[in-house]
N, C-alpha and C positions, 0 to 999 in steps of 0.2 A: 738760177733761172737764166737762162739765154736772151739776151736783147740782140737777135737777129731777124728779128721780123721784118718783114717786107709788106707795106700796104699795096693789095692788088686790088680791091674792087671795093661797091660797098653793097650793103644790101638789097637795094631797089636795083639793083644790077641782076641779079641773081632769085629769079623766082625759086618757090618748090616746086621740085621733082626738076630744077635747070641743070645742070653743069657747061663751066666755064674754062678753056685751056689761058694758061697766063705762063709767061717763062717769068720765075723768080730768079735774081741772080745767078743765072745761068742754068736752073734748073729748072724743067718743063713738069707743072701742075697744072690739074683737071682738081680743079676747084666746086665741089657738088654741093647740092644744099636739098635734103631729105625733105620728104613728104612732110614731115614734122616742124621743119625750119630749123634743121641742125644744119650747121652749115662744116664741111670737111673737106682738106687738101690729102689726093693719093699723086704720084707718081700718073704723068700722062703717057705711059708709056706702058702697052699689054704687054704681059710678062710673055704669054702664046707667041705674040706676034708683034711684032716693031709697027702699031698704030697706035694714034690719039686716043687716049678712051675720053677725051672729053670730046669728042666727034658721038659717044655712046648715048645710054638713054639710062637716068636714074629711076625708080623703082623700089618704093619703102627704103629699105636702109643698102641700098645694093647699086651699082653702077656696073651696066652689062656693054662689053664690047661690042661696036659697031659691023663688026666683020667677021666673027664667027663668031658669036654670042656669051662669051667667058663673063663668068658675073664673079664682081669684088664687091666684099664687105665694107662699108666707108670706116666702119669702124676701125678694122684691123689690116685693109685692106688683102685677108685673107680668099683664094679663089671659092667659089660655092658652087662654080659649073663649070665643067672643062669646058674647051679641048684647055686653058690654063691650069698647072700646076703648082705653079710657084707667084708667091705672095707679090705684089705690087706696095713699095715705102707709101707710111703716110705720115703726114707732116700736122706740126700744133700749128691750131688756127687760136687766131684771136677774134672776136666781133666788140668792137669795142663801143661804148654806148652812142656813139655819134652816128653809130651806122657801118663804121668804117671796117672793114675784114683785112687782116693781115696775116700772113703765112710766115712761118719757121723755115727757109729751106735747107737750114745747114742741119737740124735736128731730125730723126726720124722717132716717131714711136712705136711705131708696129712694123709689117710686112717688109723689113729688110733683105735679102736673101743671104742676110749674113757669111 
């Protein structure tokens, strides 16, 4: 198990349907927290286009680019609307019972463009 976590926010930070950009140890995360209160770190960076996707707008389990509309899956941070083709990394979060939310950035679990 990796103990690189990184505390970036905590929950009262971060409503549903928010997303937040944070640079983790040097890597830029859009930190989103789903309609449901899932809270998930992808890659702040549109796979389409060199912009913030935490600048974007979330949407049930999806986080859609601010500037041409490309929507990523929080989950696998796989594309679901072009003009993006390729997957955006997404990173283990922790919420831990204090409130506290901490990001993985050295681990990816999905959307790598390997």
């Amino acid at each position: 198990m990796s103990d690189s976590f990184v505390r970036v926010a905590r929950l009262e930070d971060l409503g549903p349907g928010e997303v937040l950009g944070s640079e983790v140890a040097g890597v830029e995360i859009a930190l989103a927290r789903d309609e449901d209160g899932g809270v998930h770190a992808l890659s702040d960076v549109c796979s389409h286009d060199d912009v913030a996707l935490s600048d974007g707008d979330v949407e049930g389990c999806t986080l859609e680019c601010c500037k041409h509309g490309s929507q990523f899956d929080l989950l696998t941070g796989r594309p679901l609307q072009l003009p993006a083709v390729r997957p955006v990394p997404v990173h283990p979060v922790r919420v831990d019972a204090d409130g506290s939310i901490s990001v993985d950035p050295v681990r990816s679990l999905a959307g790598a463009d390997g």
